[in-house]
MIDOSE-1310 file (N, C-alpha, C; in nm, 2 decimals, decimal comma, always signed):
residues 200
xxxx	+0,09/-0,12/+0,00/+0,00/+0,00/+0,00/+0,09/+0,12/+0,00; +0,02/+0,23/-0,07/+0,11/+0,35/-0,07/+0,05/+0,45/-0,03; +0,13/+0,54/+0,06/+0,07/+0,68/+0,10/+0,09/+0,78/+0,01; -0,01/+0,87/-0,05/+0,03/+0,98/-0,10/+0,13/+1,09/-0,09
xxxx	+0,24/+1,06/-0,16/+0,34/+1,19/-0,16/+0,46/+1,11/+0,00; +0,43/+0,96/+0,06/+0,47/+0,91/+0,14/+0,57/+0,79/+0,10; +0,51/+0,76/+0,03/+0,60/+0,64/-0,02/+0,51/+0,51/+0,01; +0,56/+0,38/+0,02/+0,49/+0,30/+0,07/+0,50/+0,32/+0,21
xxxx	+0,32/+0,28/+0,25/+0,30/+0,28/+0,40/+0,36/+0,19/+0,44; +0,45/+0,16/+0,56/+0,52/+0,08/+0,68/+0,35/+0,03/+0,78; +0,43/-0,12/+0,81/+0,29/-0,16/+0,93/+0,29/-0,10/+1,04; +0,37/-0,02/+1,05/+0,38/+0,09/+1,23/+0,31/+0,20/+1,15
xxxx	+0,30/+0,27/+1,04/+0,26/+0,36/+0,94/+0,08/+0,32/+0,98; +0,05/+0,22/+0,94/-0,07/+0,19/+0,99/-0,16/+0,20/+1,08; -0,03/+0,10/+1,15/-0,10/+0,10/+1,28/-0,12/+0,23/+1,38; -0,03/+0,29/+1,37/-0,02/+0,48/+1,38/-0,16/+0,50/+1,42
xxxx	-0,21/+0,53/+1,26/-0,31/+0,54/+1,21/-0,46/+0,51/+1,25; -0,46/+0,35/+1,25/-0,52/+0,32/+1,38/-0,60/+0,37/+1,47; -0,46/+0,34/+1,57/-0,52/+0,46/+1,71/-0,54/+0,58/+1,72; -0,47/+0,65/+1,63/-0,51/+0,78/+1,59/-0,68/+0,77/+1,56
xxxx	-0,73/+0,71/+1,45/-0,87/+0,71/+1,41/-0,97/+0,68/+1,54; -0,84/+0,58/+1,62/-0,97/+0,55/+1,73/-1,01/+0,62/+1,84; -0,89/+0,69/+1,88/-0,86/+0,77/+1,95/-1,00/+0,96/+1,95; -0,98/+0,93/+1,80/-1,06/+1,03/+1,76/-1,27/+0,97/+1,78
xxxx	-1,27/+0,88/+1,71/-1,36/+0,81/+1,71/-1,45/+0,82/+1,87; -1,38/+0,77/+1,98/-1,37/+0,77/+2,11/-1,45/+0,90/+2,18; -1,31/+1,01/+2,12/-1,33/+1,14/+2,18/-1,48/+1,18/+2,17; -1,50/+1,16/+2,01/-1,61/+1,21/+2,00/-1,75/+1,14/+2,04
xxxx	-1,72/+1,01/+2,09/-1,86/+0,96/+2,14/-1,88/+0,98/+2,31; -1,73/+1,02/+2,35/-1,78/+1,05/+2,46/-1,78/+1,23/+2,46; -1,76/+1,32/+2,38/-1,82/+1,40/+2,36/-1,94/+1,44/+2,33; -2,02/+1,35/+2,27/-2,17/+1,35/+2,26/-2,25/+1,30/+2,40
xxxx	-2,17/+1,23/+2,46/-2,23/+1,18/+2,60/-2,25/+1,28/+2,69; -2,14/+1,34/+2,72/-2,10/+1,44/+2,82/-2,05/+1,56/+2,80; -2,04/+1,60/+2,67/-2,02/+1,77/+2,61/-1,89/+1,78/+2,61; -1,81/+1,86/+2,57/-1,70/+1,87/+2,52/-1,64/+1,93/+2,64
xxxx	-1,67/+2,03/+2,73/-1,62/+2,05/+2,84/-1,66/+1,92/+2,95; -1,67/+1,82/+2,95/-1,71/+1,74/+3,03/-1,61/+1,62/+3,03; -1,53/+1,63/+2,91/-1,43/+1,52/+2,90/-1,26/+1,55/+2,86; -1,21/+1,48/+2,97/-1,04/+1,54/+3,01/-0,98/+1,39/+2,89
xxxx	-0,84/+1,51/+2,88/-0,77/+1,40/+2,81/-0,73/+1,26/+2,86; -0,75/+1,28/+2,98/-0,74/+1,10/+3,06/-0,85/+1,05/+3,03; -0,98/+1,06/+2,98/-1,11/+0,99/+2,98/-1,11/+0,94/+2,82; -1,08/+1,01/+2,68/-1,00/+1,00/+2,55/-0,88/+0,83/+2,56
xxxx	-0,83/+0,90/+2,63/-0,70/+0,76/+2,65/-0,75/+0,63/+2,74; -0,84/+0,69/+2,79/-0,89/+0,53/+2,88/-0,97/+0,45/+2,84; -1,08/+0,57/+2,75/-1,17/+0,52/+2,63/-1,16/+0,43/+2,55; -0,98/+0,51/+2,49/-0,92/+0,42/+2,36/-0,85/+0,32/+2,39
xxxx	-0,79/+0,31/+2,55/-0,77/+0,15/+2,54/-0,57/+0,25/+2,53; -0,57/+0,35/+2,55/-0,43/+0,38/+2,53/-0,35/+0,43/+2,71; -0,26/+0,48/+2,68/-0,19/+0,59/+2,77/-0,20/+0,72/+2,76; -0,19/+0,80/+2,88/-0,17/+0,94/+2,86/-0,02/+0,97/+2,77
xxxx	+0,02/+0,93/+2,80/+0,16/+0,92/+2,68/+0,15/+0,93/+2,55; +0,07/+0,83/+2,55/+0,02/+0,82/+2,36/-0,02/+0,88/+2,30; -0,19/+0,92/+2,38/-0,23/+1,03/+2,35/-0,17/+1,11/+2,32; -0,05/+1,20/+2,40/+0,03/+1,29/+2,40/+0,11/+1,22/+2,23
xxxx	+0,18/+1,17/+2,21/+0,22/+1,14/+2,09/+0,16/+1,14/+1,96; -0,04/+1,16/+1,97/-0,08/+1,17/+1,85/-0,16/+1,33/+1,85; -0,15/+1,35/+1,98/-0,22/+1,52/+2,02/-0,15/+1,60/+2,09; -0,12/+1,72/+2,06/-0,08/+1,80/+2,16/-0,17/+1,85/+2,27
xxxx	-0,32/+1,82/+2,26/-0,38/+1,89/+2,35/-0,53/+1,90/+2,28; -0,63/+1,83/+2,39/-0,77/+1,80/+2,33/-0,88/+1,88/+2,20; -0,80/+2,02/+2,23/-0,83/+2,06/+2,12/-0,78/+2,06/+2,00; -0,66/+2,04/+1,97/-0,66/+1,98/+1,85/-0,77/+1,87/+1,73
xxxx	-0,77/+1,74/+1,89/-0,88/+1,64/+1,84/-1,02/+1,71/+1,81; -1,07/+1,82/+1,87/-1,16/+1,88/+1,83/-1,11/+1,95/+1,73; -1,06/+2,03/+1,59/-0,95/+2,07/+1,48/-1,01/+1,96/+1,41; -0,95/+1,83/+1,44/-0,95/+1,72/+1,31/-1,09/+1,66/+1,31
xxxx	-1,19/+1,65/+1,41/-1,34/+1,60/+1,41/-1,39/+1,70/+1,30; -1,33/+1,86/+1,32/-1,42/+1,94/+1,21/-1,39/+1,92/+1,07; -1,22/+1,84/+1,07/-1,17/+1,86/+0,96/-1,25/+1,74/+0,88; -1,25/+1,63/+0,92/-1,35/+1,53/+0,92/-1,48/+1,55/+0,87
xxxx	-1,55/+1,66/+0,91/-1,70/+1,68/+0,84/-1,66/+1,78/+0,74; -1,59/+1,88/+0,73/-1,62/+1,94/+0,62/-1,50/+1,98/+0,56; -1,40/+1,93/+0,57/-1,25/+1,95/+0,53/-1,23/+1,87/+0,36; -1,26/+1,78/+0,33/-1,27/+1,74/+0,19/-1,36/+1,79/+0,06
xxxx	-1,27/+1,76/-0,05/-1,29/+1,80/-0,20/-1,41/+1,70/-0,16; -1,52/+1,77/-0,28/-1,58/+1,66/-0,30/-1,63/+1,67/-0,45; -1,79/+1,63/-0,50/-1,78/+1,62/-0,62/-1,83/+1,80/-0,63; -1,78/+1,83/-0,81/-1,82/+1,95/-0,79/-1,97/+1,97/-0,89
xxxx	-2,06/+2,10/-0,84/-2,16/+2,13/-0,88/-2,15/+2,13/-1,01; -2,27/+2,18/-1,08/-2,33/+2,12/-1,22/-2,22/+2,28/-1,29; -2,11/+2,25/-1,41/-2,15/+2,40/-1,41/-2,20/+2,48/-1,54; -2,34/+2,43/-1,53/-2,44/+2,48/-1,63/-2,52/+2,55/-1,55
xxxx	-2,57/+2,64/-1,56/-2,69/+2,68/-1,52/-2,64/+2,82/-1,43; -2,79/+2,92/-1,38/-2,74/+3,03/-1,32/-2,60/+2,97/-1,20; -2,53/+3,05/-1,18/-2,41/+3,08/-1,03/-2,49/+3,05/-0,90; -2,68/+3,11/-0,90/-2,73/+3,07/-0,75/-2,79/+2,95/-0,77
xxxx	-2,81/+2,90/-0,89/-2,81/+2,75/-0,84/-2,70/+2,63/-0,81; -2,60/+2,71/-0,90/-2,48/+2,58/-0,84/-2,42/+2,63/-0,68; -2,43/+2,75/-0,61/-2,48/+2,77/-0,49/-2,52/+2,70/-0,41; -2,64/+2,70/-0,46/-2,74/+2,61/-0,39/-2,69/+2,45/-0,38
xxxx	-2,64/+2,44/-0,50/-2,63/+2,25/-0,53/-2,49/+2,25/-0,39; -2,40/+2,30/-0,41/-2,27/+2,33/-0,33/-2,29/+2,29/-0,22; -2,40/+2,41/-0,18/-2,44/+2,42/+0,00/-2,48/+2,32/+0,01; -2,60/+2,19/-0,06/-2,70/+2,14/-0,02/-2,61/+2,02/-0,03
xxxx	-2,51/+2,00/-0,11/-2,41/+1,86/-0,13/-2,36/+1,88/+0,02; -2,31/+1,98/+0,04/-2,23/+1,97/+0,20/-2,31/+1,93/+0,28; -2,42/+2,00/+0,33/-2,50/+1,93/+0,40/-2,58/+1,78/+0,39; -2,60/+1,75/+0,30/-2,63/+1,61/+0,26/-2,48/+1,51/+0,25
xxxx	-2,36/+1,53/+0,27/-2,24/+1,50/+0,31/-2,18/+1,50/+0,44; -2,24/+1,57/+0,54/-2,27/+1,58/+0,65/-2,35/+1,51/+0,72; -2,47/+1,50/+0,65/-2,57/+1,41/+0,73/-2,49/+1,26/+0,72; -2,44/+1,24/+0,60/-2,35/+1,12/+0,70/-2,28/+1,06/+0,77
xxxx	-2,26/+1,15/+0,81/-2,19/+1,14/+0,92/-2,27/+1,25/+1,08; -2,40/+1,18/+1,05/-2,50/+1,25/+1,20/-2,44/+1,31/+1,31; -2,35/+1,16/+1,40/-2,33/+1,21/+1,52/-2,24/+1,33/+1,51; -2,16/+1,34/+1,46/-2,00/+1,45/+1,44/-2,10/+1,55/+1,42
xxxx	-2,15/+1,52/+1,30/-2,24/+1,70/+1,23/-2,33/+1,77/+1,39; -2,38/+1,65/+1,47/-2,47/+1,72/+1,60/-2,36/+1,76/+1,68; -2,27/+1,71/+1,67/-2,16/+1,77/+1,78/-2,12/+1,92/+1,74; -2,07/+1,89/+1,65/-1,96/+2,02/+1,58/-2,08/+2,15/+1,57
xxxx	-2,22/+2,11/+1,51/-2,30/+2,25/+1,54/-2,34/+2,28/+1,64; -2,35/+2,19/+1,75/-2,40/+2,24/+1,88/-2,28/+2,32/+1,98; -2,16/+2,34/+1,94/-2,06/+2,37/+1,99/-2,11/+2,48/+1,96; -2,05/+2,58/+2,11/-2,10/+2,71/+2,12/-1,94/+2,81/+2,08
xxxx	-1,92/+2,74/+1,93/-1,77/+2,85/+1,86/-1,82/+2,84/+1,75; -1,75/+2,96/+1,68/-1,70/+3,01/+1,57/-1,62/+2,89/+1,53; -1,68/+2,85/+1,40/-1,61/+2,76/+1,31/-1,46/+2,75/+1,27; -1,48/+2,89/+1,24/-1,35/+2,95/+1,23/-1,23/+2,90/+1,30
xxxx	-1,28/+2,92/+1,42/-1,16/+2,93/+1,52/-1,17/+2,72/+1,51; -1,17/+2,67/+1,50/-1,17/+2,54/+1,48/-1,05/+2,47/+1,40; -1,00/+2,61/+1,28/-0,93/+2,55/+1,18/-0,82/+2,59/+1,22; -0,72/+2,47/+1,20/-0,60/+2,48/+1,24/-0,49/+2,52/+1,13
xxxx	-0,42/+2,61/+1,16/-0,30/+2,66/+1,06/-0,25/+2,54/+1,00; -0,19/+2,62/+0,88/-0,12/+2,49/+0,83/-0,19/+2,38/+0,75; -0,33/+2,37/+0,79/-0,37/+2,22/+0,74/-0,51/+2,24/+0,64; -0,57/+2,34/+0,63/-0,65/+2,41/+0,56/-0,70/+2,52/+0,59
xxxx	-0,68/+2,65/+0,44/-0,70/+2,78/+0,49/-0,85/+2,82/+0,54; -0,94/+2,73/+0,50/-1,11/+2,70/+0,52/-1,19/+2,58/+0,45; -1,26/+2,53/+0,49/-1,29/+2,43/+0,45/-1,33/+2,44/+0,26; -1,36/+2,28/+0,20/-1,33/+2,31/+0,08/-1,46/+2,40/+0,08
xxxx	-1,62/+2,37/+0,10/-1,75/+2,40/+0,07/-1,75/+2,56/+0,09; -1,67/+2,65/+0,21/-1,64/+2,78/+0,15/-1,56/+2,82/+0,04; -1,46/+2,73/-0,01/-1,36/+2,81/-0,11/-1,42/+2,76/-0,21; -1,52/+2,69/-0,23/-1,60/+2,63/-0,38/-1,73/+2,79/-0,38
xxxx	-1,78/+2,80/-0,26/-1,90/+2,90/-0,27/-1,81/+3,01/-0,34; -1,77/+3,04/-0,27/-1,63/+3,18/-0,27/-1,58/+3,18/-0,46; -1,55/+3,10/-0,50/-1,51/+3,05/-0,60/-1,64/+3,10/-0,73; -1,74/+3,02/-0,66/-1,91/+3,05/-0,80/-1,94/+3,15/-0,80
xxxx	-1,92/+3,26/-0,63/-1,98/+3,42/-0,65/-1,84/+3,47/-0,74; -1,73/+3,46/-0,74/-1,65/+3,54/-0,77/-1,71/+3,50/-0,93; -1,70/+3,39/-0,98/-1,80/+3,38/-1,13/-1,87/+3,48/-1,20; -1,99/+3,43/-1,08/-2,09/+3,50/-1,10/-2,09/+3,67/-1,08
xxxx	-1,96/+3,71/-1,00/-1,97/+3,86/-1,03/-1,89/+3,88/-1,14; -1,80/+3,85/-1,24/-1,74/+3,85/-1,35/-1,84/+3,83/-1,47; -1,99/+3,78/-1,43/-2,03/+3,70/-1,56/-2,17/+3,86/-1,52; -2,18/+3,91/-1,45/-2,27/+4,01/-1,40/-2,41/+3,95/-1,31
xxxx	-2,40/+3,82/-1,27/-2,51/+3,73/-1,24/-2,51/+3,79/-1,06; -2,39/+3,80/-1,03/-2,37/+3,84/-0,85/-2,35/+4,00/-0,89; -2,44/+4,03/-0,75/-2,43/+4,17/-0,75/-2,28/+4,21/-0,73; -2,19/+4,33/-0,77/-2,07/+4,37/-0,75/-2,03/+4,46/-0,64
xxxx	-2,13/+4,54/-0,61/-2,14/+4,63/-0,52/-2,11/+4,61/-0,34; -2,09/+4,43/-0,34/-2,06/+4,43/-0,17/-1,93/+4,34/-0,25; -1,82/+4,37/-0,16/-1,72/+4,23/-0,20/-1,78/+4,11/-0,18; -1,70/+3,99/-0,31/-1,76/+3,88/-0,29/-1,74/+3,82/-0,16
xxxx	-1,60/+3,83/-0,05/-1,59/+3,80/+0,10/-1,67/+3,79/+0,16; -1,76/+3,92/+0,13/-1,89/+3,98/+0,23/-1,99/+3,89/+0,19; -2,04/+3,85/+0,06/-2,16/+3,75/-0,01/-2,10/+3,64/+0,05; -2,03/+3,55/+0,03/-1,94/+3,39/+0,05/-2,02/+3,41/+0,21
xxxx	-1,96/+3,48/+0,30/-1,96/+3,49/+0,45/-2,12/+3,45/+0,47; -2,19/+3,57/+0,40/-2,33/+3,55/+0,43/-2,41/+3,40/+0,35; -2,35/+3,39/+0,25/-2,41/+3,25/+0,22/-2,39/+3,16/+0,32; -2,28/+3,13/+0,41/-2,22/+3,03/+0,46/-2,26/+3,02/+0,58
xxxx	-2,31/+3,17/+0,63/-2,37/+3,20/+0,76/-2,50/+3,12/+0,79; -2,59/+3,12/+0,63/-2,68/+3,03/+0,64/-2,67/+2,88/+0,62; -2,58/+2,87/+0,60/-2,57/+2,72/+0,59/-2,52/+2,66/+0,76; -2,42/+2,74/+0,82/-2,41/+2,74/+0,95/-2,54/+2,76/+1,04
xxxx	-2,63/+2,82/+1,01/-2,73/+2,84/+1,09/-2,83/+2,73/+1,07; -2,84/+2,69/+0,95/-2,97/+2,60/+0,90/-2,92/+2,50/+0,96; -2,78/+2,40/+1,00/-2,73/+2,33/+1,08/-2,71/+2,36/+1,22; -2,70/+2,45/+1,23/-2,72/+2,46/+1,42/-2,87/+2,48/+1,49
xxxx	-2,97/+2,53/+1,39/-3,11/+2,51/+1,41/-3,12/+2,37/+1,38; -3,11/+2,30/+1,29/-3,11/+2,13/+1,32/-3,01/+2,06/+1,44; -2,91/+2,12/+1,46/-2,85/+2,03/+1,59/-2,90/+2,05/+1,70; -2,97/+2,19/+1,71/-3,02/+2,20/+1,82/-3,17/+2,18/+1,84
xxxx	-3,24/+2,09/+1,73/-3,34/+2,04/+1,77/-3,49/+2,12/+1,70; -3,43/+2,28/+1,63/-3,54/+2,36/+1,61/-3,60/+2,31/+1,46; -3,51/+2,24/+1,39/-3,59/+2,16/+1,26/-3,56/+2,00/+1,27; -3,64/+1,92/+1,22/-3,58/+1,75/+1,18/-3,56/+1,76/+1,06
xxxx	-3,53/+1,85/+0,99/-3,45/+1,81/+0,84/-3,38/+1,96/+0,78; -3,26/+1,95/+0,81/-3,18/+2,06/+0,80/-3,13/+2,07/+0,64; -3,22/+1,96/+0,52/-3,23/+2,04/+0,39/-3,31/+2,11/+0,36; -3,44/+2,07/+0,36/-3,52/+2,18/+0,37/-3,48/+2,32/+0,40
xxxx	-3,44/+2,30/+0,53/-3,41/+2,45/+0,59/-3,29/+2,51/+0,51; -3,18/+2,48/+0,48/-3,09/+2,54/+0,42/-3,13/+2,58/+0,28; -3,23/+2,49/+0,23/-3,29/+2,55/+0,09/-3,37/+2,67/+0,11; -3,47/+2,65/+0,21/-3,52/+2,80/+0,24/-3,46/+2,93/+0,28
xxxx	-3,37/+2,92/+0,36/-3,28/+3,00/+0,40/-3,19/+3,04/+0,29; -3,13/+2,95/+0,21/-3,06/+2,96/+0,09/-3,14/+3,10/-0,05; -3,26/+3,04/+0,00/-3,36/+3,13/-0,11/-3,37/+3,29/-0,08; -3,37/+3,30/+0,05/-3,40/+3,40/+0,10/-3,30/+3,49/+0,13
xxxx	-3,16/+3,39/+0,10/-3,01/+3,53/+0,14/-3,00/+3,50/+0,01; -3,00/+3,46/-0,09/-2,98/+3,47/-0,21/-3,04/+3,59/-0,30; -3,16/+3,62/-0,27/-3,24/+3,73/-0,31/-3,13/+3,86/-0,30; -3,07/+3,84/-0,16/-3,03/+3,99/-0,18/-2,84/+3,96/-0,24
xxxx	-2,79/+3,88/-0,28/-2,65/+3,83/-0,30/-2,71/+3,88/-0,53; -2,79/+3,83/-0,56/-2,83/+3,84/-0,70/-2,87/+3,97/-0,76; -2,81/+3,97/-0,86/-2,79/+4,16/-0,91/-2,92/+4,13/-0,96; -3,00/+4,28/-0,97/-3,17/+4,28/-1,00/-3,15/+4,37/-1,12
């Protein structure tokens, strides 16, 4: 087997790997149990069947593992939107693929939105400058204000931010219980910041 840009993977390369995934795995179920301020790095390692040591060897420090859970839901390429059609509908397809890429992964997506932070602050230097589903939105408005489809008049920063705000919100109103189907809601919500993001 071979790692990307690694060479061939080694069985300690693996097994690494592993406990790392489990470790993570762990964190986050007992995160859903007992909330994220409710669980110490000794509860993670005892979880996983490891040492405080080890732990220490694959984390610097619990939040990190909170870093790579987010990177985990929304940190990957995925496929990309249609690109035919108006800029606010491949928008739309963008936001609605992430969230429907999310929902597979339920338990992480209820954690990570019920966390009372800024997304933002979640992403760790070095490892991505924002997740892909903003630099793909970011990417269709700047299009669509070259093609005259996005209004020009606010920077596209300012549009991206607010698209993404609702996609953030349409998910934290489903994690926290105020909708049972957070597509819907991001479609409506989508509809209604999009009115003002579209030159008239």
């Amino acid at each position: 087997m071979t790692t990307p840009g690694l060479g061939p993977a080694t069985p300690s390369t693996g097994k690494r790997q592993l406990t790392r995934d489990r470790m993570l795995d762990t964190a986050l179920q007992l995160f859903s149990e007992h909330g994220y301020l409710g669980v110490r790095v000794e509860d993670i390692a005892t979880r996983s069947g490891v040492s405080r040591a080890t732990f220490y060897k694959h984390f610097s420090e619990r939040e990190q593992i909170l870093a790579e859970l987010f990177e985990r839901l929304l940190g990957t390429a995925s496929e990309e939107p249609p690109d035919s059609g108006p800029v606010a509908q491949q928008v739309v397809a963008a936001v609605e693929g992430a969230v429907a890429r999310m929902l597979e992964q339920e338990q992480l997506a209820r954690f990570v939105y019920s966390l009372p932070v800024r997304h933002s602050a979640l992403l760790r230097p070095g490892v991505r400058a924002t997740p892909y589903v903003f630099e793909q939105v970011t990417r269709l408005l700047e299009q669509g204000a070259r093609t005259g489809e996005i209004r020009t008049d606010v920077p596209v920063p300012l549009l991206a931010r607010h698209v993404l705000a609702t996609l953030e919100t349409a998910m934290r109103d489903w994690a926290e219980g105020a909708v049972d189907e957070p597509l819907s809601r991001v479609g409506l919500m989508l509809a209604l910041s999009l009115d003002g993001v579209v030159a008239h």
